[in-house]
ROTOR-96069 format. One record per atom (N, C-alpha, C): z, x, y. Coordinates in steps of 0.001 Angstrom, whole numbers, padded with zeros to 6 digits, always signed. Layout:
BEGIN
ZXY/...
This chain:
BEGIN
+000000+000824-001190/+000000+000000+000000/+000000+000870+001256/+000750+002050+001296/+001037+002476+002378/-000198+003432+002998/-000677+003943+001608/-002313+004791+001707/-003398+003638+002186/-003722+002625+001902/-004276+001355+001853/-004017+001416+003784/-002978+000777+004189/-002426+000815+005912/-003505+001933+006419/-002650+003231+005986/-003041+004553+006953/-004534+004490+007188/-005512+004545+005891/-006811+004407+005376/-007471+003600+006679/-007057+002180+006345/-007289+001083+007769/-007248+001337+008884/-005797+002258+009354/-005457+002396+011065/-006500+003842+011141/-006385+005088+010106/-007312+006328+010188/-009091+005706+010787/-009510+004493+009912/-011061+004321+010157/-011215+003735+011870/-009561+002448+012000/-009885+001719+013199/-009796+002751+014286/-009226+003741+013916/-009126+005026+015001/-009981+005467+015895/-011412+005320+014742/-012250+006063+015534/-013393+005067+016476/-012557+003915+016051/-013674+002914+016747/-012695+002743+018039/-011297+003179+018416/-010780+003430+019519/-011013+004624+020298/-011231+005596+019569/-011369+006940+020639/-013184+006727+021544/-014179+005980+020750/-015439+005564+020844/-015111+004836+021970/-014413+003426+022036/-014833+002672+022532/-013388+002209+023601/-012625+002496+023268/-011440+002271+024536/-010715+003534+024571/-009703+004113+023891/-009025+005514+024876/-008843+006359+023978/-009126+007642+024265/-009878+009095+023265/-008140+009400+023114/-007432+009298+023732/-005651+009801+023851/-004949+008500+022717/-005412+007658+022869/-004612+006562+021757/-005351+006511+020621/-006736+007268+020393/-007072+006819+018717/-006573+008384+018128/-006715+009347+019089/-006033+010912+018393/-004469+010639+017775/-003903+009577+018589/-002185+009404+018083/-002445+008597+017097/-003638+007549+016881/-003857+006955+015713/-004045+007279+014310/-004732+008434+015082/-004957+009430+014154/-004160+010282+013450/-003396+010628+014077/-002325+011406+013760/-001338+010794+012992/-001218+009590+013319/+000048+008471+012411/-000963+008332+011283/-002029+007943+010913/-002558+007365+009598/-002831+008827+009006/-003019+010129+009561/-002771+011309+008395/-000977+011177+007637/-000195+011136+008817/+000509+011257+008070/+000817+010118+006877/+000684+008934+007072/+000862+007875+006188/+000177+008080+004969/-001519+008668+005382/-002122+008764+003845/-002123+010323+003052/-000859+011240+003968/-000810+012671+003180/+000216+012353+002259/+000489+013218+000965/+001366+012770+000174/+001699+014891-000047/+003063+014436-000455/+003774+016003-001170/+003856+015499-002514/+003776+017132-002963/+004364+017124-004955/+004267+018422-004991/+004229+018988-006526/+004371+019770-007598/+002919+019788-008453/+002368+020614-008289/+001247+020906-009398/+002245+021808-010273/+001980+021448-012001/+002224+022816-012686/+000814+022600-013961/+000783+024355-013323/-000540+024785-014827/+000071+025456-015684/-000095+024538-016667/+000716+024959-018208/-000205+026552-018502/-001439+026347-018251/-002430+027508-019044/-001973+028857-018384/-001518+028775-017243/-001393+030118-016506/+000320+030117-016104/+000797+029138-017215/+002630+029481-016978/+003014+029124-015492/+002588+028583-014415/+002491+028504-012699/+002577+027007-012480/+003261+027303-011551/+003517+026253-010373/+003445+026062-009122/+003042+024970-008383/+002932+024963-006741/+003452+023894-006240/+004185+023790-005250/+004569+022999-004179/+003411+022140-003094/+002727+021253-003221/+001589+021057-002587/+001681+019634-001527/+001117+019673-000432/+000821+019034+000294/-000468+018619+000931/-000750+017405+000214/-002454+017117+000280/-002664+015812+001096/-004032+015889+001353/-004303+014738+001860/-006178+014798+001732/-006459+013236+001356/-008214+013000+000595/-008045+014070-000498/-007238+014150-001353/-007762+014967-002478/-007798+016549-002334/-007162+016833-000984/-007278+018037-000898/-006081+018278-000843/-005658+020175-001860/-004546+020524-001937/-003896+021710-001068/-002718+022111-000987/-002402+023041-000016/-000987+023443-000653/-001318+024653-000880/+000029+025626-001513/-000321+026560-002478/+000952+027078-002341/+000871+028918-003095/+001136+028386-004695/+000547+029311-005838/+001101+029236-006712/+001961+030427-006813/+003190+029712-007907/+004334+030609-007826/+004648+030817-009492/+005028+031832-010115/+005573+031621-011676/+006440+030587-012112/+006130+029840-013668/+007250+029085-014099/+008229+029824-014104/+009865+029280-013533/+010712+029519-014253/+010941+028965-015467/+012265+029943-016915/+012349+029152-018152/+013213+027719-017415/+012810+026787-018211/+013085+025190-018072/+013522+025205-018911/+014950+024449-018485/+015748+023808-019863/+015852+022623-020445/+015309+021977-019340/+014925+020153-019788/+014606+019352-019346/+013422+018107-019528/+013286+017226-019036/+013987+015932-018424/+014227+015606-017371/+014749+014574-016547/+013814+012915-016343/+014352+012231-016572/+013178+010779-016238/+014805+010061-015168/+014621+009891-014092/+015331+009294-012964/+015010+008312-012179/+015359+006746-012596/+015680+005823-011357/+015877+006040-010064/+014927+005703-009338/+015463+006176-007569/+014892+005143-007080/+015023+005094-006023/+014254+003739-004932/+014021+004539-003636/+012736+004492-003387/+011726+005345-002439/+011300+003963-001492/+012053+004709-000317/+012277+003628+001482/+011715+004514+002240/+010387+003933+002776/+009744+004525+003998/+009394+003362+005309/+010454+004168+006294/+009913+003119+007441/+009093+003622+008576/+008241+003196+008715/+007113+003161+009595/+007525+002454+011150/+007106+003556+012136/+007623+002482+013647/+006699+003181+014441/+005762+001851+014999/+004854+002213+015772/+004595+001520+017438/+004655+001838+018200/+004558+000798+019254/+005418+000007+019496/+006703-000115+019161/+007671-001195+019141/+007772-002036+018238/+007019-001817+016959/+007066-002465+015634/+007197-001439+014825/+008151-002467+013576/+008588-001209+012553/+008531-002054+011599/+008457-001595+010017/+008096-001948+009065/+008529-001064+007765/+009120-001498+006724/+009937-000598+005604/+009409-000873+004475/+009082+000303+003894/+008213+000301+002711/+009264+000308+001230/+009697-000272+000651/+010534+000219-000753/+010191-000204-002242/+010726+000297-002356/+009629+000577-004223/+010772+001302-005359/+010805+000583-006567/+011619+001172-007447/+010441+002931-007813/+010989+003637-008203/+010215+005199-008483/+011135+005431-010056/+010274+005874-010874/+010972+007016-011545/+010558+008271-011120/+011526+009105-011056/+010519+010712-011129/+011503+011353-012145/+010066+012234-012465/+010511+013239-013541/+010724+014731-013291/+011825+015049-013006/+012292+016686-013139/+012533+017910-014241/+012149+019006-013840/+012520+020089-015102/+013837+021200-014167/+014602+020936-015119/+015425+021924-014348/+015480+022832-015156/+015745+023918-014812/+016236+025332-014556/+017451+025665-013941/+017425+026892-014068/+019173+027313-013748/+020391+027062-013398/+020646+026407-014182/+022057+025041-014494/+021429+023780-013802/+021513+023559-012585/+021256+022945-012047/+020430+022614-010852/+018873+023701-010627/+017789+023803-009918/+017149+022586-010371/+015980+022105-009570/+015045+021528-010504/+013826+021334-009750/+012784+020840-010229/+011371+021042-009672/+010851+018977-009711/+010932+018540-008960/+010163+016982-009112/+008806+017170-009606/+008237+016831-010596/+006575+017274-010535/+005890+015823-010758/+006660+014750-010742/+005792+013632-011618/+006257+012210-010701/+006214+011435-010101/+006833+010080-009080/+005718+009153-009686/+006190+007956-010352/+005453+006588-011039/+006952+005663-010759/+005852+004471-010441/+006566+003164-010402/+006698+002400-012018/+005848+003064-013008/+006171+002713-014604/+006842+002980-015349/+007815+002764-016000/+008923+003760-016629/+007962+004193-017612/+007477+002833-018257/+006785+003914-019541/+005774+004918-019073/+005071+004945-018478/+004327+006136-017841/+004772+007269-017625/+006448+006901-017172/+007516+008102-016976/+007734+008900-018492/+007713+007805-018723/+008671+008344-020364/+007172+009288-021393/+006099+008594-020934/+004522+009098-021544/+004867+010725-021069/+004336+010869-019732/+004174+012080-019239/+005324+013231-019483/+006818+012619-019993/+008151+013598-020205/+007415+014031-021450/+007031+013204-022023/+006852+013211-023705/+005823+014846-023774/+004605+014013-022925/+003488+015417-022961/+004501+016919-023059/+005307+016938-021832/+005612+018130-021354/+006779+018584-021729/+007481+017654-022742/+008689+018050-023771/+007675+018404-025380/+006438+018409-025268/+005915+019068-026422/+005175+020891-025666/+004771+020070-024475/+004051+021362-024596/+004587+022854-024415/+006207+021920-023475/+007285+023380-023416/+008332+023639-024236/+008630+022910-025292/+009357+022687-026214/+010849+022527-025642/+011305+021681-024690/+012251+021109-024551/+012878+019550-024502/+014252+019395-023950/+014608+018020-024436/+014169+017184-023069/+014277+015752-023618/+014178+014673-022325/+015732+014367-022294/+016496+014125-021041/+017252+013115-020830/+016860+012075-020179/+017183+011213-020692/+016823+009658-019637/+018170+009230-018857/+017991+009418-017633/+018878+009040-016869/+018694+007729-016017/+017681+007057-016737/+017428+006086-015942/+018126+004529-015629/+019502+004798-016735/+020362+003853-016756/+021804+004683-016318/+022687+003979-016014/+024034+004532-015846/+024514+005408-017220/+024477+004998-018313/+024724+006016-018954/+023751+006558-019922/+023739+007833-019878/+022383+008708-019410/+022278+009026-021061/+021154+009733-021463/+020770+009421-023033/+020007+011106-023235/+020188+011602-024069/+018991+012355-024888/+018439+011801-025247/+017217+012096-025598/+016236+011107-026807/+015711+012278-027524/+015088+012300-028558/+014477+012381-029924/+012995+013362-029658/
């Protein structure tokens, strides 16, 4: 939804800087990048690496850095609130999230995965508890689980 908005106000932008004020479609502009840029975690299993990335249209931005050893998979309940205030109107975005973490050193950890599906959550732990040979916890209820 919120990519969907930005997408809309980014295109009506340019039919403002064209046709009424070059100073209010650049701020238009500027609000619908940020709405339709998103952050994460790339990790390439093939080359052991990871990156911190900040993209926007498909394009990525960040260093790759070495895996650290990971000691286990995380699947986490959260609720992801974004409010938007523009012009004297404001508007709050919220959404149940799972995300999935690998931590490292007791208690570091890396987010690499954000879905509104649990099972999707629980799919993608699965991949990456085979391909690194560690455990899942599911923490996605109050009391928190290993699984199998």
């Amino acid at each position: 939804m919120k990519k969907v908005f930005g997408t809309t106000i980014f295109i009506f932008a340019f039919y403002v800087i064209v046709y009424q004020n070059m100073l209010f479609g650049f701020f238009m502009i500027s609000f619908a990048v940020y709405l339709i840029s998103s952050e994460g975690t790339q990790i390439n299993l093939d080359n052991n690496t990871y990156r911190n990335i900040w993209s926007i249209f498909a394009i990525h931005f960040g260093k790759w850095k070495p895996n650290p050893e990971f000691e286990y998979i995380s699947v986490f309940k959260g609720k992801q609130k974004q409010r938007v205030n523009s012009l004297g109107a404001s508007t709050s975005f919220t959404e149940v999230v799972f995300l999935i973490n690998l931590f490292y050193n007791r208690n570091k950890h890396l987010t690499f995965y954000r879905t509104i599906d649990k099972e999707d959550a629980f799919k993608v732990a699965q991949h990456f508890k085979l391909a690194l040979g560690i455990d899942i916890l599911d923490a996605t209820e109050r009391e928190q689980k290993w699984l199998d």
